[in-house]
C-alpha positions in Angstrom: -1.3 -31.2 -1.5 -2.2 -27.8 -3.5 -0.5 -26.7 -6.5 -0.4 -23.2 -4.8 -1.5 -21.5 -1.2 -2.0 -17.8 -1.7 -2.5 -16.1 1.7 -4.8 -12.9 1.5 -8.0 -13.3 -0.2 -8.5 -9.5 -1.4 -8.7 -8.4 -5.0 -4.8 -9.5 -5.5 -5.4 -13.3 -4.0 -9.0 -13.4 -5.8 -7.2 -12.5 -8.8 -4.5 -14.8 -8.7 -6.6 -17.7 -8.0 -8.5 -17.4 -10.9 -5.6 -16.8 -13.2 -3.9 -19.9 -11.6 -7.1 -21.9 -12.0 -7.6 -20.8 -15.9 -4.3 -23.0 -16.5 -5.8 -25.9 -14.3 -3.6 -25.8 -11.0 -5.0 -26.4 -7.7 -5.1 -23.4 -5.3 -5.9 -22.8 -2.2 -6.8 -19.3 -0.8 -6.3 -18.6 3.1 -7.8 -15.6 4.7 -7.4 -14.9 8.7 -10.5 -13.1 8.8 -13.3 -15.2 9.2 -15.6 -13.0 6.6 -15.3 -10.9 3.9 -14.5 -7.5 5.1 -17.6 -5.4 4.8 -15.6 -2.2 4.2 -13.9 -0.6 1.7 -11.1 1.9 0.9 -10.6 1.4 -2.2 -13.5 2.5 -4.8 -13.3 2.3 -8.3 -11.1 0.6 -11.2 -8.5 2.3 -13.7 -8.4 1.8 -17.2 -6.0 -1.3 -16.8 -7.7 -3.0 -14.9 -10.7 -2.7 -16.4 -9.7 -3.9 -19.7 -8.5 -6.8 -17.4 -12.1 -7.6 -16.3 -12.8 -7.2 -20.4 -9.8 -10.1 -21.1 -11.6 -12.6 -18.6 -14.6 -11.9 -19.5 -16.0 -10.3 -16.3 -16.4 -6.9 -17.6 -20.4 -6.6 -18.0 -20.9 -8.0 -14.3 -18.6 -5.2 -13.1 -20.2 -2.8 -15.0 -23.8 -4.0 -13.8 -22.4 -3.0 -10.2 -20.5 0.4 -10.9 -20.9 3.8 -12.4 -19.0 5.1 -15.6 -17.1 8.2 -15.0 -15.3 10.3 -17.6 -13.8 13.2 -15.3 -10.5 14.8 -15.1 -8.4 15.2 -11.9 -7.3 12.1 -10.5 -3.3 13.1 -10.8 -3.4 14.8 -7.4 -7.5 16.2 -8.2 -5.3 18.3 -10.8 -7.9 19.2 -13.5 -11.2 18.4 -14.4 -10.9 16.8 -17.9 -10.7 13.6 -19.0 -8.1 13.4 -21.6 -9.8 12.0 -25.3 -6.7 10.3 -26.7 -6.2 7.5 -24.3 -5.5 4.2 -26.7 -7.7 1.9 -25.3 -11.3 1.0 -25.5 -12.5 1.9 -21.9 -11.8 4.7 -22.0 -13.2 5.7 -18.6 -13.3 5.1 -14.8 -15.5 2.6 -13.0 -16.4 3.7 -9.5 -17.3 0.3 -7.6 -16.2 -0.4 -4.1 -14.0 -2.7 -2.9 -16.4 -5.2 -1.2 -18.0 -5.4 -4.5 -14.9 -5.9 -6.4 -14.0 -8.8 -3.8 -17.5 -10.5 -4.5 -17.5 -10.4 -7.9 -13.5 -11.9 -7.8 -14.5 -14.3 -5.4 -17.8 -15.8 -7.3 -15.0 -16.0 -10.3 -12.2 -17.7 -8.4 -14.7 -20.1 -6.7 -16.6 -20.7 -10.2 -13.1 -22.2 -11.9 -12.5 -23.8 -8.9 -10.6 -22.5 -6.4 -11.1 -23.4 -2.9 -11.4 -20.4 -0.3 -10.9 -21.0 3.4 -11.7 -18.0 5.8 -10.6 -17.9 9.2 -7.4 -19.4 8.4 -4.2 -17.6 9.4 -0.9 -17.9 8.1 1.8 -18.0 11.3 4.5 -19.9 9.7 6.2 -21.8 6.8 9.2 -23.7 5.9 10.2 -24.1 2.4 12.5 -27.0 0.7 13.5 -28.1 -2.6 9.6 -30.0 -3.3 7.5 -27.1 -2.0 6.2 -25.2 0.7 4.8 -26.7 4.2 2.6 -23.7 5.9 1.5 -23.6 9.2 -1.9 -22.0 10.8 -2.9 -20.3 14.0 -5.2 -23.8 14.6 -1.9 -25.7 14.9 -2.5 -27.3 11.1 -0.2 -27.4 8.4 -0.8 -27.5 4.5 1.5 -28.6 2.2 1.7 -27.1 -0.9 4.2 -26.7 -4.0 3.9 -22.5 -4.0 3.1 -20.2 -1.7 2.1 -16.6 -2.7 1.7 -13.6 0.1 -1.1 -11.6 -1.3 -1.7 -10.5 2.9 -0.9 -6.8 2.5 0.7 -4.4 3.6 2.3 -5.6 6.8 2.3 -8.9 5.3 3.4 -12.0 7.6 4.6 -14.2 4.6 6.6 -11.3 3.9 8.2 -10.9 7.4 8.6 -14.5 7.7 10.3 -14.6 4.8 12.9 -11.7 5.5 12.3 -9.7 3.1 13.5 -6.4 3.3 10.4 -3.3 3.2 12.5 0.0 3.0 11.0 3.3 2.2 9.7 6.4 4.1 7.0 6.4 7.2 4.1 7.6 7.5 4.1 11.7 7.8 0.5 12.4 6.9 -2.5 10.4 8.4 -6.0 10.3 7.1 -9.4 10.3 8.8 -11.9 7.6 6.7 -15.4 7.4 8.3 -19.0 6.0 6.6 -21.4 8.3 9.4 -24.3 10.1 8.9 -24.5 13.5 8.8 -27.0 16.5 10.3 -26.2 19.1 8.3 -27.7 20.4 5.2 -27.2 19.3 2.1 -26.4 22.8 1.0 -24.4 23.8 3.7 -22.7 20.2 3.1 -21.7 21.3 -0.6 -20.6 25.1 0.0 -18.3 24.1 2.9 -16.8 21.6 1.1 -16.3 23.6 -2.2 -14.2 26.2 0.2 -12.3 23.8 2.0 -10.8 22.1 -1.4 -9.7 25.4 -3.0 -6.4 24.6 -0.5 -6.9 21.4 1.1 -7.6 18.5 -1.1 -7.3 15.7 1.0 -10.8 16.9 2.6 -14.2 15.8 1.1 -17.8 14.6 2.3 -20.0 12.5 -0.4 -23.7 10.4 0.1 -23.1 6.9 0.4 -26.6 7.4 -1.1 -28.0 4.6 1.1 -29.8 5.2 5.1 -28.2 8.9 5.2 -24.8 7.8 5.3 -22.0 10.1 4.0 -18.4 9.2 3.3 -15.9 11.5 5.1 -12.4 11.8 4.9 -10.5 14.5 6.8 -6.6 14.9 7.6 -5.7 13.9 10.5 -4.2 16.3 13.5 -1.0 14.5 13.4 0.4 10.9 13.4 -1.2 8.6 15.6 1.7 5.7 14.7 1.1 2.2 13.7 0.2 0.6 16.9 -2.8 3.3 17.5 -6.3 2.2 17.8 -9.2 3.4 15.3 -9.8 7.0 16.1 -12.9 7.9 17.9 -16.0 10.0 17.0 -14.7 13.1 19.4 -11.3 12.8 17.2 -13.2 12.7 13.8 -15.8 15.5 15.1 -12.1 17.5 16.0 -10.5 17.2 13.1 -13.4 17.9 11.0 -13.8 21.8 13.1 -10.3 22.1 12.7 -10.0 21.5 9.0 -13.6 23.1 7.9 -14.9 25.1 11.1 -17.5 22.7 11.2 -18.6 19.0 12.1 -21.7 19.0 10.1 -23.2 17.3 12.9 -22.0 13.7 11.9 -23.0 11.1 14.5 -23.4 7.1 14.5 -20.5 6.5 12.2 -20.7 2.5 11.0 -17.5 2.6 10.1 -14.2 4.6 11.3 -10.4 4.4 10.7 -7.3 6.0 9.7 -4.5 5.8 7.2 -0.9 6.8 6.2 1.1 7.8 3.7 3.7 5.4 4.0 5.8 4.6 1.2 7.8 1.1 0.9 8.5 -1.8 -1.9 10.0 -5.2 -1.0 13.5 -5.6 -1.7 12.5 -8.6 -3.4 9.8 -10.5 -5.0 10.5 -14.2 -4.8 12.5 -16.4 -2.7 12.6 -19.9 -3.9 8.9 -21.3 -3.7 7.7 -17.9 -1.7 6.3 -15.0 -4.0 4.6 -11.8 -3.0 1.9 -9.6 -4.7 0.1 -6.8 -4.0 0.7 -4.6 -0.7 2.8 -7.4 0.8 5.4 -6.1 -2.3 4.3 -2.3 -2.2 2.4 0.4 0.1 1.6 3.5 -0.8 -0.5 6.6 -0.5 -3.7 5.9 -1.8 -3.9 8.9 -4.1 -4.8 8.9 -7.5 -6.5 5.1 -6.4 -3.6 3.0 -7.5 -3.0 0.7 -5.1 -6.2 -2.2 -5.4 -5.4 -1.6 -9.1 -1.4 -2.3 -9.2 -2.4 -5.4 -7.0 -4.4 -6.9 -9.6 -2.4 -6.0 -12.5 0.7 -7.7 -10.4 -1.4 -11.2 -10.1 -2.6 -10.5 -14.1 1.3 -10.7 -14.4 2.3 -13.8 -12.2 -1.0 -15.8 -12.9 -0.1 -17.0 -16.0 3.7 -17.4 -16.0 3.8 -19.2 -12.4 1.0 -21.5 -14.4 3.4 -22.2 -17.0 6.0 -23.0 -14.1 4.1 -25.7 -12.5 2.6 -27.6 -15.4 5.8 -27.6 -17.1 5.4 -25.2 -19.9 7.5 -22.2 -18.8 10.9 -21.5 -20.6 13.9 -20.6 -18.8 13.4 -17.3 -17.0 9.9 -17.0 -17.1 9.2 -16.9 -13.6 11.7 -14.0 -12.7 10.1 -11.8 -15.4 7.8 -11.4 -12.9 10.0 -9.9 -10.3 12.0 -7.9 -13.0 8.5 -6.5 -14.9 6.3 -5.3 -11.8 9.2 -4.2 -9.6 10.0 -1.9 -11.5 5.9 -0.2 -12.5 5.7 -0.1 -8.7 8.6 1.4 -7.9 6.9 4.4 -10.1 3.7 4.4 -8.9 5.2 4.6 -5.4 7.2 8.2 -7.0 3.8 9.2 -8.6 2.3 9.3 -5.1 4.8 10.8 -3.3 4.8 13.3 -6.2 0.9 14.1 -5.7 1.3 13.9 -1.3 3.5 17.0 -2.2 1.4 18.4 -4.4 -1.8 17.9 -2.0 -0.2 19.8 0.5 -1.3 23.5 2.2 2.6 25.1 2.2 2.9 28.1 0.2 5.5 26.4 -1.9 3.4 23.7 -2.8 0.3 25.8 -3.4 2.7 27.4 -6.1 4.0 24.5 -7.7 0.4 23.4 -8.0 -1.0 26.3 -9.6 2.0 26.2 -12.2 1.0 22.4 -13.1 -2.7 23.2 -13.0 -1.6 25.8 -15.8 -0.1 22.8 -17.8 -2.2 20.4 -17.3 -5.3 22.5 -18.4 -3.2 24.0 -21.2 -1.7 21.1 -23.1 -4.0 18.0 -23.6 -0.4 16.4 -23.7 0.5 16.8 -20.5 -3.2 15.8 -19.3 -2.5 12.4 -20.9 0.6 11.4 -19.9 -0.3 11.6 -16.0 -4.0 9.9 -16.3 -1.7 7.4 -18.4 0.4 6.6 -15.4 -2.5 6.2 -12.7 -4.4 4.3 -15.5 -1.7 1.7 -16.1 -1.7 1.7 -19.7 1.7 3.3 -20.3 3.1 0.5 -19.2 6.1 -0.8 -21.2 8.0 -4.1 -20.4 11.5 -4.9 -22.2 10.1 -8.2 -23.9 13.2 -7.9 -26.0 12.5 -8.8 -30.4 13.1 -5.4 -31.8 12.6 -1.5 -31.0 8.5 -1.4 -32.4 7.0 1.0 -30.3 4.1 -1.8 -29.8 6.7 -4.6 -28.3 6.0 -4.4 -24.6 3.1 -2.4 -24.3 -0.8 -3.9 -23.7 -2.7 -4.6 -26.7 -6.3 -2.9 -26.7 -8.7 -4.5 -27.7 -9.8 -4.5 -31.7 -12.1 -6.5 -33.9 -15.7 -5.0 -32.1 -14.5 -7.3 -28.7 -13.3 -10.1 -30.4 -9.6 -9.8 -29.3 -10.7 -9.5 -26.0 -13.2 -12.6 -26.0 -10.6 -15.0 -27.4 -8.3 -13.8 -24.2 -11.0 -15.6 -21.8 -9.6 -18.7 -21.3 -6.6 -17.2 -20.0 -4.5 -18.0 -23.5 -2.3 -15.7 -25.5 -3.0 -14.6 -28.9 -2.1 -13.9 -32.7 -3.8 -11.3 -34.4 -3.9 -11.1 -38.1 -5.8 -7.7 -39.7 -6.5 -10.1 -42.9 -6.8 -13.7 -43.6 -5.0 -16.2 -41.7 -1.3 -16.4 -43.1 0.4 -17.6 -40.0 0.3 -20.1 -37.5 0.3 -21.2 -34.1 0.4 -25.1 -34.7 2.3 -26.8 -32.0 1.0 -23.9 -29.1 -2.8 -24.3 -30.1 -3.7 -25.0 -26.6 -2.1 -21.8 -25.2 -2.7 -19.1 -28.2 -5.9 -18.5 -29.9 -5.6 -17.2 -33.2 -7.8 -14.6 -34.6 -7.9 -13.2 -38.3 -9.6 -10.3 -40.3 -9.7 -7.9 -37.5 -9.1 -5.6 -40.2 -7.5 -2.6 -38.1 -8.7 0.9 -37.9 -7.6 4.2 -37.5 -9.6 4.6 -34.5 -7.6 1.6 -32.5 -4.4 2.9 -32.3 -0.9 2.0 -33.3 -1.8 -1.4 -33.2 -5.1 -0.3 -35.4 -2.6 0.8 -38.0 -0.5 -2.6 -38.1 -3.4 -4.7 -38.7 -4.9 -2.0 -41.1 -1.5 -2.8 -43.4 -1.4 -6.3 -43.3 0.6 -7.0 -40.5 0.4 -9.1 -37.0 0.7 -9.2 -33.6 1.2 -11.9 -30.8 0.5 -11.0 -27.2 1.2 -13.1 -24.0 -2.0 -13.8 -21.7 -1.6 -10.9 -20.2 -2.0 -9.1 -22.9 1.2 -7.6 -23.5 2.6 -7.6 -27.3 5.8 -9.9 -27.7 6.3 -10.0 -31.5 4.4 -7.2 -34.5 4.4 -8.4 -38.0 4.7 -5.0 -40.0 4.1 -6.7 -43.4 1.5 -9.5 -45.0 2.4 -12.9 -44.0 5.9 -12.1 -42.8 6.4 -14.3 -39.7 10.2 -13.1 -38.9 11.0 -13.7 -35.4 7.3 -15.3 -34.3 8.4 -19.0 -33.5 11.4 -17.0 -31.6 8.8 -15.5 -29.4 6.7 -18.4 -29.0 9.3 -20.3 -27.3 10.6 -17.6 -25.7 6.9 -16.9 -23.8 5.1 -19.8 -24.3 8.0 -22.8 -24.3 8.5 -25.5 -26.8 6.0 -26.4 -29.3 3.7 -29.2 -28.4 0.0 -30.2 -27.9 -0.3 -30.8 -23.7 
């Protein structure tokens, strides 16, 4: 019997089963397909997440595989600055694709331990006070004590389950192909630059590898959600309708199409059933979001449904899952449905465009906040202990990396800017402790607290629970041990 069954073994299941594995609990990943999928929508990381490959120690790997990219425009291609006082220390985009980001998760997951079985679909469960039996297409059944549905967006754990998925339906569909194309590099570029003066939802790029380009072209209409993958002709159609053109494109490898339906799970739990990822959320893939709020969600849950299982978890932990992440995707689902408006050809919302292009090319301000929101790092939750401005938020990372490196095991941590005045005794094995970071002006609000003296505790996630403002002043720290990391005590 597993600790935990996690269905879906895409960035959000990868993700979770490492987290769960950190903390030493058996987990089981079941996938229906019977290989990786050797395509991908989504293609790079946000500044969250990547600071999330930083805390596990994972970053350099990634960046062996991607490409570094400081440009403006991702809020609805709004723009073409990258804003320069983002608090964190990646301060940048990584373009990888998906089937990269999968392989890299899954040599992680599989490295600590977890066990990944392809070719295994979920069809059932029934849950009871002791755990979670779950049933597969091959007529077996595993037992386990948890069972997570990381299986997207028309997730089967969360039909099963009864979970209610309200929101809107899909009015826009979206042409994806990898094909190669005939047609002139040249002609290629100028075409394209025309076409996106008015319709940004259009775009050709080189794969860079056998001629291959990457194409993506609206849609004539709303095929529905029972419609097959679109065919060359239709691809070759909508591409003469949109740009006058088809640029020749032939032998496509890969072809599909997508919505821009918006819905979030009524709820996140029931009993010994969680969901993560697009089995919680779905969304228009602007601005890239969605691969990036799944693993942030299991960064969240990793750790605190860890602390549940091994017997470490205070009252409540659990649900601040539910109550934390419910709430950042209910605004990344308004974000997108802000930029779908804001991507579309109506004379209305050309005008709104241009008057937001004004602002966000005018005031550095304004350029922020929205990157901000797609990146992840604005967000705040109520972790209670005061009204700091820090309480809630991510910590960056400080001390030349060292922050960051004592966050691999999967462990808070207590930051001192001096020498060690505090102490952790009692939660050793779940906090590290790290002194004489010093603090600088060039790391932030959190820079400044350490630069004076003072201290801060983060969860393993990362997120600040309790700031020391003055030397050795530990009011309200044991408080918010217990209260995120349970009672004191060597395991």
């Amino acid at each position: 019997m597993s600790h935990v069954v996690i269905a879906g073994a895409g960035p959000t299941g990868l993700m979770l089963a490492a987290e769960l594995r950190l903390h030493g609990v058996e987990v089981v990943v079941l996938d229906r397909d019977p290989a990786p999928y050797a395509w991908s929508r989504a293609q790079g990381l946000h500044v969250r997440s990547i600071e999330i490959m930083e805390q596990r120690g994972l970053l350099e790997k990634f960046l062996a595989r991607g490409k570094v990219f400081r440009t403006g425009g991702f809020f609805a291609a709004l723009g073409d600055r990258w804003p320069e006082g983002l608090d964190s220390a990646h301060s940048y985009v990584l373009g990888i694709p998906q089937t990269v980001t999968e392989e890299l998760l899954t040599a992680h997951a599989e490295g600590l331990g977890a066990r990944i079985v392809r070719g295994a679909e979920v069809t059932g469960f029934a849950q009871d006070a002791e755990g979670v039996s779950v049933r597969l297409a091959d007529g077996t059944e595993r037992r386990a004590g948890w069972l997570v549905g990381c299986d997207g967006g028309r997730s089967t754990v969360r039909s099963l389950l009864g979970v209610g998925f309200p929101g809107e339906p899909t009015r826009h569909e979206t042409l994806l192909a990898e094909a190669e194309v005939t047609a002139p590099a040249e002609e290629i570029t100028a075409v394209v630059a025309r076409v996106r003066e008015t319709q940004k939802r259009f775009g050709l790029a080189p794969l860079g590898e056998g001629g291959y380009w990457r194409v993506i072209v609206p849609a004539r209409g709303v095929a529905g959600p029972d419609a097959g993958e679109p065919t060359l002709d239709e691809l070759r159609s909508c591409l003469r309708a949109v740009a006058g053109t088809d640029f020749g494109v032939r032998a496509p490898r890969r072809l599909t199409r997508f919505g821009d339906a918006t819905r979030l799970a009524e709820r996140y739990r029931v009993d010994r059933v969680l969901l993560a990822g697009d089995a919680a959320h779905i969304h228009p893939p602007t601005g890239g979001q969605g691969l990036n709020l799944g693993i942030q969600d299991a960064f969240n849950l990793g750790w605190k449904l860890a602390a549940e299982i091994t017997g470490r978890a205070p009252d409540g932990l659990l649900d601040t899952y539910e109550s934390e992440r419910r709430p950042v995707a209910a605004e990344v689902l308004d974000n997108t449905r802000a930029q779908m408006e804001l991507l579309s050809t109506t004379p209305g919302a050309l005008a709104v465009r241009r008057l937001l292009g004004e602002l966000v090319t005018s005031y550095d301000a304004v350029n922020q906040h929205l990157i901000e929101k797609l990146t992840a790092i604005g967000v705040r939750y109520d972790v209670g202990g005061g009204e700091h401005p820090l309480l809630g938020r991510r910590l960056r990372d400080l001390g030349a990396g060292r922050v960051y490196a004592a966050m691999h095991g999967g462990r808070g941590v207590l930051v001192e800017g001096g020498a060690p005045r505090l102490t952790v005794d009692g939660w050793a094995d779940r906090i590290a402790h790290v002194t004489g970071t010093g603090g600088t002006e060039d790391e932030g609000p959190a820079g400044d607290v350490l630069r004076h003296g003072g201290a801060v505790l983060t969860r393993p996630d990362g997120h600040v629970v309790w700031v020391g403002t003055s030397e050795g002043s530990d009011d309200g720290l044991r408080e918010a041990l217990e209260r995120w990391f349970g009672a004191a005590g060597e395991r």
